[in-house]
C-alpha positions as CSV (number, residue, x, y, z in Angstrom):
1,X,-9.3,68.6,122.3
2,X,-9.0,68.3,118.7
3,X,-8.9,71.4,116.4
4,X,-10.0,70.9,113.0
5,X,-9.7,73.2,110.2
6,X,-13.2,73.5,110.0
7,X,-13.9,75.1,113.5
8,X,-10.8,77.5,112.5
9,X,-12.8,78.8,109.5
10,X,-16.1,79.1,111.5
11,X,-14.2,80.7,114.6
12,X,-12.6,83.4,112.1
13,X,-15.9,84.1,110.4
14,X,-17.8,84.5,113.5
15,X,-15.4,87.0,114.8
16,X,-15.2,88.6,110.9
17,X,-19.0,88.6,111.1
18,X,-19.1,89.7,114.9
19,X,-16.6,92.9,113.6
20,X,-18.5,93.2,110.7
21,X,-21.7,94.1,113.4
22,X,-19.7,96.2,115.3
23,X,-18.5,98.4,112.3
24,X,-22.2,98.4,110.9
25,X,-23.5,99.4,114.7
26,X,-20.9,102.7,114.7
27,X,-21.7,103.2,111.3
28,X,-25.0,103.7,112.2
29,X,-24.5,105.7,115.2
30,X,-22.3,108.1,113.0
31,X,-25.2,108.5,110.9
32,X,-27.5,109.2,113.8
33,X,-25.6,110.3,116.3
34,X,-27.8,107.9,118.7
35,X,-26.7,105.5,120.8
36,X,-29.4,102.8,120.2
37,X,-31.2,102.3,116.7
38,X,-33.6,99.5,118.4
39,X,-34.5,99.2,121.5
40,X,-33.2,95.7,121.9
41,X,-30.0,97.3,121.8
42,X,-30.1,98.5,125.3
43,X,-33.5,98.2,126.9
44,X,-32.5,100.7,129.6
45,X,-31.7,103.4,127.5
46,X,-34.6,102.6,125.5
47,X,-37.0,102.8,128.8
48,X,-35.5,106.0,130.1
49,X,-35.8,107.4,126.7
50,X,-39.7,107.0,126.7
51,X,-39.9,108.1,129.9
52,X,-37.4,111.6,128.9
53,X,-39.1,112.3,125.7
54,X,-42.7,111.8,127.6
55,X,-42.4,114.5,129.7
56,X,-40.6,116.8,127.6
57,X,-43.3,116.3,124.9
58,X,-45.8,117.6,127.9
59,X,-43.6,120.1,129.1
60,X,-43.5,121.5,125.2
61,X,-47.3,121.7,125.7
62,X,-47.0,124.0,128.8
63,X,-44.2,125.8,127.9
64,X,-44.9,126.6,124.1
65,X,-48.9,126.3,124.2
66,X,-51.1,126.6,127.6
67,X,-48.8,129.3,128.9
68,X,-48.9,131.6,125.4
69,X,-52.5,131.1,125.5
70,X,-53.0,131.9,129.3
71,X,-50.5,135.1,128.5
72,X,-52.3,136.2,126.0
73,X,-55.8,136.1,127.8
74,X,-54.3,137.7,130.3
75,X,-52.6,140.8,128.3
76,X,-56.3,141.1,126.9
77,X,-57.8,141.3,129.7
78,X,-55.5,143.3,131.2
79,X,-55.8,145.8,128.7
80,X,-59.9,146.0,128.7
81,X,-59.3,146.5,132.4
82,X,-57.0,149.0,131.9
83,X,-59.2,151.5,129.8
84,X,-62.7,150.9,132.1
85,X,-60.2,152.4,134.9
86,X,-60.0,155.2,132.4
87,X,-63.1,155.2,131.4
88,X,-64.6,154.9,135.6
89,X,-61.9,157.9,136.0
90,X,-63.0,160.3,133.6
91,X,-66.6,160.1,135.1
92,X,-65.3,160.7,138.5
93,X,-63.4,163.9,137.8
94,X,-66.8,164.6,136.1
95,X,-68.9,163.5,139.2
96,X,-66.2,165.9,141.8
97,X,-66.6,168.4,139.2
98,X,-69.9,169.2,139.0
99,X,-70.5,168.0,142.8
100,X,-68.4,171.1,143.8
101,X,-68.1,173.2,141.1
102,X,-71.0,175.6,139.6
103,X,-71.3,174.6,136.4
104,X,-71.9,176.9,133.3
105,X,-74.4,175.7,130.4
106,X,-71.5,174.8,128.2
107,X,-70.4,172.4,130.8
108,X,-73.9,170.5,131.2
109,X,-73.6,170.3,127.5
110,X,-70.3,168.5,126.9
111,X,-71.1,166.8,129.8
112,X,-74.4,165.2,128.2
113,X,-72.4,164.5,125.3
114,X,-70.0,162.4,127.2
115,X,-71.6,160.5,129.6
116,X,-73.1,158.4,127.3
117,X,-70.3,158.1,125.5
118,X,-68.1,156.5,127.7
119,X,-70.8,154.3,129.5
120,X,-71.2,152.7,125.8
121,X,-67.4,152.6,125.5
122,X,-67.1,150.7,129.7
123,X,-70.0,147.5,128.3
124,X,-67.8,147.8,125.1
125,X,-64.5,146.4,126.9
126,X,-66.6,144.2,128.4
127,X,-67.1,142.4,124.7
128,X,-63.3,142.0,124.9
129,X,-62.1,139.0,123.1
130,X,-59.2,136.9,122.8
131,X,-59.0,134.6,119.8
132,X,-62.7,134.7,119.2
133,X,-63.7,134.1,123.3
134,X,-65.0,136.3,125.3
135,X,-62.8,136.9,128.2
136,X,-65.4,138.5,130.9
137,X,-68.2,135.7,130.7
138,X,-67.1,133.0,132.1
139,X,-67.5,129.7,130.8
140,X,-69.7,131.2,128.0
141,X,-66.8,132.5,126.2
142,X,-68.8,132.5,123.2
143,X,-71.4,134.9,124.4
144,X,-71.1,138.2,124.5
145,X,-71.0,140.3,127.8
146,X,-74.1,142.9,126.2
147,X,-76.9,142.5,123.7
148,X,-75.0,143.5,120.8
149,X,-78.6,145.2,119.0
150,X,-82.0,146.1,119.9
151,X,-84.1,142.3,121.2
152,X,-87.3,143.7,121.4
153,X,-88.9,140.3,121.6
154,X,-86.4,138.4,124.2
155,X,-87.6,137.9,127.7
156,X,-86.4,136.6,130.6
157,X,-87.8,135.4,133.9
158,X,-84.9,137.3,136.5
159,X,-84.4,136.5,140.0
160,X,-82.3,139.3,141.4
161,X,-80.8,140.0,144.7
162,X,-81.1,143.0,146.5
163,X,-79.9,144.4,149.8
164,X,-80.1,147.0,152.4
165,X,-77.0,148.3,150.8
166,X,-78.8,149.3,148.1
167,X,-80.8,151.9,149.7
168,X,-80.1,155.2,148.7
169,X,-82.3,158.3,148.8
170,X,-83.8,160.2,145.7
171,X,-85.5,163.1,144.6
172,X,-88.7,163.6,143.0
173,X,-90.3,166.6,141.3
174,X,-93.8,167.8,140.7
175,X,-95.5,170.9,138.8
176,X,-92.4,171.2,136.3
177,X,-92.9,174.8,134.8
178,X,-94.4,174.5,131.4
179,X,-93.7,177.8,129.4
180,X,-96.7,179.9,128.2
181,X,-97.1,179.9,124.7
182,X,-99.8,182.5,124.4
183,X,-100.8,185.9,126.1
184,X,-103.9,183.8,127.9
185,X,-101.4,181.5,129.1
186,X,-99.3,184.5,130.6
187,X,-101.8,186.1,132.3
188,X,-103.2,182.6,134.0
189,X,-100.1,183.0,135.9
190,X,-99.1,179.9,138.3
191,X,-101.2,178.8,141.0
192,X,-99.3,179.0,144.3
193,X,-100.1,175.7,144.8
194,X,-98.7,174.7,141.7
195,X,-95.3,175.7,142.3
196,X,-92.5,173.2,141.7
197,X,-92.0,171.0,144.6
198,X,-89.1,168.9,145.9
199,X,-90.1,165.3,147.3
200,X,-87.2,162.8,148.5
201,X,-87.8,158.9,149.2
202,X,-86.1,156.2,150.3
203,X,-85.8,153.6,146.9
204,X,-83.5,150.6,145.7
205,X,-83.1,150.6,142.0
206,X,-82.9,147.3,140.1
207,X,-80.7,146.2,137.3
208,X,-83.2,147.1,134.8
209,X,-85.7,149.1,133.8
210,X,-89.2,148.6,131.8
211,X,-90.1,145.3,133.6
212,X,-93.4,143.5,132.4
213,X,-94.5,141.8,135.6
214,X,-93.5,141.3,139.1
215,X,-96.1,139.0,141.3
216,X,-96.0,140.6,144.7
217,X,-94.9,137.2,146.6
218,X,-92.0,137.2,144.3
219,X,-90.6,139.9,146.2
220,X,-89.0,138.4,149.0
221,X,-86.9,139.0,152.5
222,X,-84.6,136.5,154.3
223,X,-86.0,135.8,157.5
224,X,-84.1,135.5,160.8
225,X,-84.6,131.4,160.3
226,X,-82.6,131.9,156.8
227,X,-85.5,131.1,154.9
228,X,-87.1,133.5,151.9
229,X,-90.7,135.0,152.9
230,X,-92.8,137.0,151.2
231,X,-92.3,141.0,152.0
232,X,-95.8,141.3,152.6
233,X,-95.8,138.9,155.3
234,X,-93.0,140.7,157.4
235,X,-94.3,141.8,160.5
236,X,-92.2,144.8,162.2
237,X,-91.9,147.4,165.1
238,X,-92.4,151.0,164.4
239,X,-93.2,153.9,166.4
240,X,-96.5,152.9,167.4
241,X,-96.3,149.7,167.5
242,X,-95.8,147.0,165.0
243,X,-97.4,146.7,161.2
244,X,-97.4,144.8,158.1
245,X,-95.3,145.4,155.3
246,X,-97.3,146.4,152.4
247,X,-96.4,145.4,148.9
248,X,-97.8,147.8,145.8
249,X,-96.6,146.4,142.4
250,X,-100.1,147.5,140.3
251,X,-99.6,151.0,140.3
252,X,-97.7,153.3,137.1
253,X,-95.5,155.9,138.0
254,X,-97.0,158.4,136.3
255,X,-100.0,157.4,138.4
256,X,-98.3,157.6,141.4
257,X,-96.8,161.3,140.3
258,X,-100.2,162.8,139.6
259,X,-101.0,161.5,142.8
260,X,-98.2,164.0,144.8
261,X,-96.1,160.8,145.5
262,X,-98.4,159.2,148.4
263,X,-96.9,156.7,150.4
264,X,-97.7,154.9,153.7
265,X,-94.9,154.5,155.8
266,X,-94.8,150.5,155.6
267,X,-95.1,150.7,151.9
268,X,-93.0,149.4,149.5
269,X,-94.0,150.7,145.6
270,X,-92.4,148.8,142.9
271,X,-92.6,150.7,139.7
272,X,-91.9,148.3,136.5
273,X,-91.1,151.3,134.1
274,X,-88.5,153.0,136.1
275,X,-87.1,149.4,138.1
276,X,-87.3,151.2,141.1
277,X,-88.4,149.8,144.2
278,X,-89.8,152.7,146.7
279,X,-90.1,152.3,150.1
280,X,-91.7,154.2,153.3
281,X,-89.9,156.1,155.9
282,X,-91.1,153.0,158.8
283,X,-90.1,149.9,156.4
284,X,-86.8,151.5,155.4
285,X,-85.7,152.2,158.6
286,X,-86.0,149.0,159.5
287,X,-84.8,147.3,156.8
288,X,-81.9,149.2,156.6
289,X,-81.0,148.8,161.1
290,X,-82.1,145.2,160.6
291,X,-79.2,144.6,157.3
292,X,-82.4,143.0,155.7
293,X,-81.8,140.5,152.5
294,X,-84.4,140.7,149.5
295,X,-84.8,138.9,146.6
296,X,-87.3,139.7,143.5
297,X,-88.1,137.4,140.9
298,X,-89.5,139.4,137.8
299,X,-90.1,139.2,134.1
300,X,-88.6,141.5,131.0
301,X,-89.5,141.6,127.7
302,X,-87.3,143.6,125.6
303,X,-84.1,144.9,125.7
304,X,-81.8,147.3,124.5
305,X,-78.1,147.2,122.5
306,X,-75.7,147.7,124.9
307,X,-77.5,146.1,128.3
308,X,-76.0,143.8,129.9
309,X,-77.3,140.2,129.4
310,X,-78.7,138.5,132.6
311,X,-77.3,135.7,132.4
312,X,-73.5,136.1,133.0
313,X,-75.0,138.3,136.6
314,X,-78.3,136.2,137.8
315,X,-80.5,132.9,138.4
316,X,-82.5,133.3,135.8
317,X,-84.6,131.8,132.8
318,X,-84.5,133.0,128.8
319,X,-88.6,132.5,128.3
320,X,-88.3,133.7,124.8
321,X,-89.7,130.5,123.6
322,X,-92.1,129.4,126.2
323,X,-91.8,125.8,125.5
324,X,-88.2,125.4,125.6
325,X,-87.0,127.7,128.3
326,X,-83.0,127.8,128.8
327,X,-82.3,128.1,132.4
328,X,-79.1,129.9,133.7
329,X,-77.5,129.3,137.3
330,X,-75.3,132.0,138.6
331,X,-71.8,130.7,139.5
332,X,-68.4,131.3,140.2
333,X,-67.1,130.4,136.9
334,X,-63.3,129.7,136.8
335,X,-61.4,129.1,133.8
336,X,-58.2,127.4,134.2
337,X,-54.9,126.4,132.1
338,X,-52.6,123.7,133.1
339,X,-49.2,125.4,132.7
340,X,-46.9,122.8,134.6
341,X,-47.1,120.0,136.7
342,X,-49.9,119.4,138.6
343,X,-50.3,123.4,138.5
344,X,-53.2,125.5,137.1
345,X,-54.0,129.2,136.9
346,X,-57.1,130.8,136.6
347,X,-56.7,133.4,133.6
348,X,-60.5,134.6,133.7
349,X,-61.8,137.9,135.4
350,X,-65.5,137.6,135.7
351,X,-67.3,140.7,134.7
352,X,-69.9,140.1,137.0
353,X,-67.4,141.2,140.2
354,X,-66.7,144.4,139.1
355,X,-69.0,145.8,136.1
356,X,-72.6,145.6,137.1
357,X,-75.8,147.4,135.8
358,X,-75.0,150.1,138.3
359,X,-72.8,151.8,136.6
360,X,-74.8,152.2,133.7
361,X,-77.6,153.3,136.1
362,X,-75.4,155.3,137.7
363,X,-75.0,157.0,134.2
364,X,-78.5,157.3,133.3
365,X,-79.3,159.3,136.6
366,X,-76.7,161.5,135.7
367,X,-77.7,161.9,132.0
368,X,-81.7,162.5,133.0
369,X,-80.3,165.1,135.9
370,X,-78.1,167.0,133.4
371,X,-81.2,167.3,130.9
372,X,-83.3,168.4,133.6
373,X,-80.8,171.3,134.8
374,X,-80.6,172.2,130.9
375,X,-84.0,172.0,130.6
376,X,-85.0,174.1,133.5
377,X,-82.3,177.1,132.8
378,X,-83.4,177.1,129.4
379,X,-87.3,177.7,130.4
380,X,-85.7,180.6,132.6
381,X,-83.9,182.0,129.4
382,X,-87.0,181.9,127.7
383,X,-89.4,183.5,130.2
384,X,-86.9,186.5,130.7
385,X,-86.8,186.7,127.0
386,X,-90.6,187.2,126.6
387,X,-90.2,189.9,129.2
388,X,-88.2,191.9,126.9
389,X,-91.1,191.4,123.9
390,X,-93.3,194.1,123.0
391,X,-96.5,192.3,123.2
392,X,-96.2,191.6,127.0
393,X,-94.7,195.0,128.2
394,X,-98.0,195.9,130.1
395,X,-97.9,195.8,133.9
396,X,-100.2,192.5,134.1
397,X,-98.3,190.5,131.8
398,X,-95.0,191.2,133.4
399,X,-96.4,190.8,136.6
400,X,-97.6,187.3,135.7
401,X,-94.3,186.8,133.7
402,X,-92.5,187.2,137.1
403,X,-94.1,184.8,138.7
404,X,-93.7,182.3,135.7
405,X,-89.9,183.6,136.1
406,X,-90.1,182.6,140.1
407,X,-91.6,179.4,139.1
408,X,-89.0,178.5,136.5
409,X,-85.8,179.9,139.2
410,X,-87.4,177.6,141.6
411,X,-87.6,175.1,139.2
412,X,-83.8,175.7,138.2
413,X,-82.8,175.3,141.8
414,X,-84.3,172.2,142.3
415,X,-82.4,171.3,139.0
416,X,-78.8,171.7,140.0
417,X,-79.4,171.2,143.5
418,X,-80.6,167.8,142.4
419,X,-77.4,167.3,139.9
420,X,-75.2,168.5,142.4
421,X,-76.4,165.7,145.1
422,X,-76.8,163.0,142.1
423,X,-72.9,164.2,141.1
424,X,-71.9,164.1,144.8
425,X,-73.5,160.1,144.9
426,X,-71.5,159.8,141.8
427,X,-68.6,160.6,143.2
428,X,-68.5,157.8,145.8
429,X,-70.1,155.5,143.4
430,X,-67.4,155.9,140.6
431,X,-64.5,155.8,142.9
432,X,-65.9,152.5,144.1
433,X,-66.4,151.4,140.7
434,X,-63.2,152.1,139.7
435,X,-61.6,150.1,142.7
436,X,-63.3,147.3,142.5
437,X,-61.9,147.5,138.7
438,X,-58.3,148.3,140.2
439,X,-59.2,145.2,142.7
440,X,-59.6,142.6,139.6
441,X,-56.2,144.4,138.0
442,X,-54.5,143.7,141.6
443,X,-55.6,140.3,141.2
444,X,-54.7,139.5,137.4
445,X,-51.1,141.1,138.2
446,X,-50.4,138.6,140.7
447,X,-52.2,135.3,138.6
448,X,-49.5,137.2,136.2
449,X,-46.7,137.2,137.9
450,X,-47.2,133.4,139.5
451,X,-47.7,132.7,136.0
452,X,-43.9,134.5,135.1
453,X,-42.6,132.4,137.6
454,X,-44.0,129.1,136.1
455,X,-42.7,130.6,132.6
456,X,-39.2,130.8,134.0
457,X,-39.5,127.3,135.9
458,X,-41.2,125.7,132.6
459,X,-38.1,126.6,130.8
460,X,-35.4,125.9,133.2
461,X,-37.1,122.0,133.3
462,X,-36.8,122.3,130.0
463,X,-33.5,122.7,129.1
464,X,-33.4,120.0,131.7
465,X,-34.9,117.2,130.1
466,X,-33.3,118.2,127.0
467,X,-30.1,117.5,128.5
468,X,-30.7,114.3,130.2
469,X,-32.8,113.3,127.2
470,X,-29.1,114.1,125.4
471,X,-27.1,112.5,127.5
472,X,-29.2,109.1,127.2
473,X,-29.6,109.2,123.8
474,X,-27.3,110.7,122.4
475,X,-23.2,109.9,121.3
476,X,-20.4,112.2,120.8
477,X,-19.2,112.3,117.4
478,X,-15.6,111.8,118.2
479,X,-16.1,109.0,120.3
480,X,-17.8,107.2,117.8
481,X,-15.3,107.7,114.8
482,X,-12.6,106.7,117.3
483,X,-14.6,103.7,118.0
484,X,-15.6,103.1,114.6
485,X,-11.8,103.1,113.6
486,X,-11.1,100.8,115.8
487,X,-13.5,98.7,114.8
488,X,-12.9,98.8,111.2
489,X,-9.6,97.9,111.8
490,X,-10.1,94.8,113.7
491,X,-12.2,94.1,110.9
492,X,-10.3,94.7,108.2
493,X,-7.5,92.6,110.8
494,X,-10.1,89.6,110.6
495,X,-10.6,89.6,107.1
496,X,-6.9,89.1,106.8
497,X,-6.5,86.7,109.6
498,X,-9.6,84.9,108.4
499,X,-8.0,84.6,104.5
500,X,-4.7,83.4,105.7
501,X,-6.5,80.3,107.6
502,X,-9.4,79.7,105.3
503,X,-6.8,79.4,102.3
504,X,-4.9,76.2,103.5
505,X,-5.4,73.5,102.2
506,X,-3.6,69.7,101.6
507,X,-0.9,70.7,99.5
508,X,0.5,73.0,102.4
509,X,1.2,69.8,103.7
510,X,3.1,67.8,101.1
């Protein structure tokens, strides 16, 4: 083969422009510190890079976002959680207190100042936020947990369930003492048979009180077949056979007071302005052997700052606006983060499984039964007082004055009797408030620490992909100036080489 001169010069600038690449690649990778500039470069590295910096760019999400946010809905949670257990705490001690102990008139005082108090403060933590969401409703995270004022014109059609759990005894009073005001009024004395008397009946209180209507087939039982019927329909035995349950929702309380609190013994009395549901010896008994189901479907208009709203607790209907209802189903109502991998956490702790309008129920009864114990001590101060008064120091009037004074003691009795056994239901109801609050702590703790765990994982598969994302991409900068000088030798080499044989021409010949 024959070599010309002309292939020599193209041969040497090929390999001068090949170098020339080569030093221009390196200088490059010096700049970057990257192996590749374009993926046609190496197409393998350029694949496995995509693929690297995919997954750490979602890892960064978990690591640095979902997780900080799940954390930090957790911490506030945990600490709203942490002062209701307070909060649930200090009412117990309360409740054992005055269950066991004989309390003095300063004690009923402070403790009327703080009950109501702290039940404001318990709905209050349940208005916890974090970063403008609510954390105890669910997926309405933009709703609060409690009317935050006074809704006088909101209603809502509520369909609540009830159980035989919720039957609980209570006490009623009639012929509360009313202190004479006059000399008259003294020497009228009290009728013997208008001396305070004790009544106790078998009731299941509802979430609310104040209720507009309640249809009687809308209250319901579950039947044996698992189906709803109406209460009135239930057929049961009793001593003397069997008998119809009888449903009463027409008749006032203050009606049914004046009336010495009659009840048949398969009657069930549904008073809308106390949201109590009372019910006869025969049909409690049964209901409560037979572990009967109930359900009432009823309608409120009104309601106060600081209730709780019914729809983060029941199936129910805001009727506000007639014409456009909104309709709300209860549900369990998770809210999950994706932290990792295929892996999500729930960060939520729904109020509705452990702060319910018991408590502030619970609270009211205790409130009313302190007043009344106030109230009937201080008609007892008063009627010993006018004993002492010079215009009823004759024999009559302090005979009649004694037996307003034996009225009022009798009265008083009744009182703290009463708010001993409404403490001593306190007690147990509290405690069990307060552990179902310590249950949903129990419960975050261990979302918590999985959620720790993922932290720590997160990070470790981190530092991972960083590595091989490192190792793919990038160069050692020693390697490539000891390339690069190599390089820029051989092309500095092929620049000379390439002068010498490009310079020849015919006179080299001659």
């Amino acid at each position: 083969m024959r070599v010309t001169n002309s292939m020599i010069s193209k041969s040497s600038m090929n390999n001068m422009n090949n170098n020339k690449i080569n030093v221009d690649k390196l200088n490059n990778q010096m700049s970057s510190q990257k192996k590749i500039s374009r993926p046609s470069e190496d197409p393998v590295i350029a694949i496995r890079a995509l693929r690297l910096r995919s997954n750490l760019s979602e890892l960064n999400q978990y690591y640095e976002r979902n997780i900080p946010d799940a954390r930090s809905w957790m911490e506030v949670t945990e600490g709203a959680l942490e002062n209701m257990k307070t909060l649930l705490g200090d009412i117990h001690k309360k409740c054992v207190r005055g269950a066991h102990d004989t309390l003095t008139e300063e004690d009923r005082a402070s403790i009327l100042k703080d009950l109501q108090s702290m039940r404001e403060q318990i709905y209050a933590e349940g208005n916890s936020e974090c970063v403008g969401r609510t954390v105890f409703t669910g997926y309405k995270t933009n709703s609060k947990l409690t009317f935050m004022k006074d809704e006088k014109d909101t209603a809502y059609e509520i369909t609540e369930p009830i159980s035989y759990q919720d039957i609980d005894e209570k006490r009623f009073y009639s012929n509360n003492v009313k202190v004479p005001s006059s000399s008259e009024e003294v020497l009228a004395g009290v009728p013997m048979n208008e001396m305070p008397q004790e009544y106790t009946f078998s009731r299941i209180r509802l979430s609310y009180e104040g209720m507009d209507t309640l249809d009687p087939n809308n209250l319901k039982y579950k039947a044996e077949d698992g189906t709803m019927q109406n209460l009135s329909d239930l057929v049961f035995p009793t001593n003397g056979g069997y008998d119809f349950a009888v449903v009463t929702t027409d008749l006032s309380y203050n009606d049914w007071v004046e009336s010495g609190y009659k009840i048949d013994p398969n009657q069930a009395i549904f008073f809308k302005e106390t949201g109590e549901l009372i019910l006869g010896s025969d049909l409690a008994n049964y209901m409560g052997n037979n572990k009967t189901e109930l359900s009432v479907t009823y309608t409120k208009k009104g309601f106060s700052e600081g209730e709780l709203r019914p729809e983060h607790y029941f199936d129910c209907k805001n009727i506000t606006d007639p014409d456009h209802p909104l309709e709300y189903t209860k549900s369990d109502q998770e809210i999950k983060f994706t932290v990792a991998f295929n892996q999500d956490i729930v960060v939520n702790t729904q109020a509705s499984d452990m702060l319910t309008h018991a408590i502030g129920r619970d609270v009211d009864e205790l409130t009313n039964a302190v007043e009344a114990a106030i109230a009937a001590h201080d008609k007892v101060k008063q009627i010993e007082a006018m004993q002492t008064q010079a215009q009823y120091a004759d024999e009559d009037s302090q005979k009649a004055l004694a037996q307003w004074l034996e009225a009022a003691k009798k009265e008083a009795t009744y009182a703290d009797d009463n708010l001993k056994k409404v403490y001593g239901r306190g007690e147990t109801n509290f405690q069990k408030y307060k552990n179902n609050v310590v249950l949903a702590q129990t419960d975050l703790g261990s979302r918590e620490s999985r959620l720790d765990l993922t932290e720590n994982r997160m990070s470790n598969q981190q530092l991972t992909i960083e590595k091989l994302k490192s190792r793919n991409e990038d160069k050692e900068l020693s390697d490539i100036i000891i390339e690069f000088t190599a390089a820029y030798s051989a092309y500095q080499a092929s620049l000379q080489a390439s002068a010498k044989a490009n310079s020849q021409t015919l006179l080299n010949y001659l």
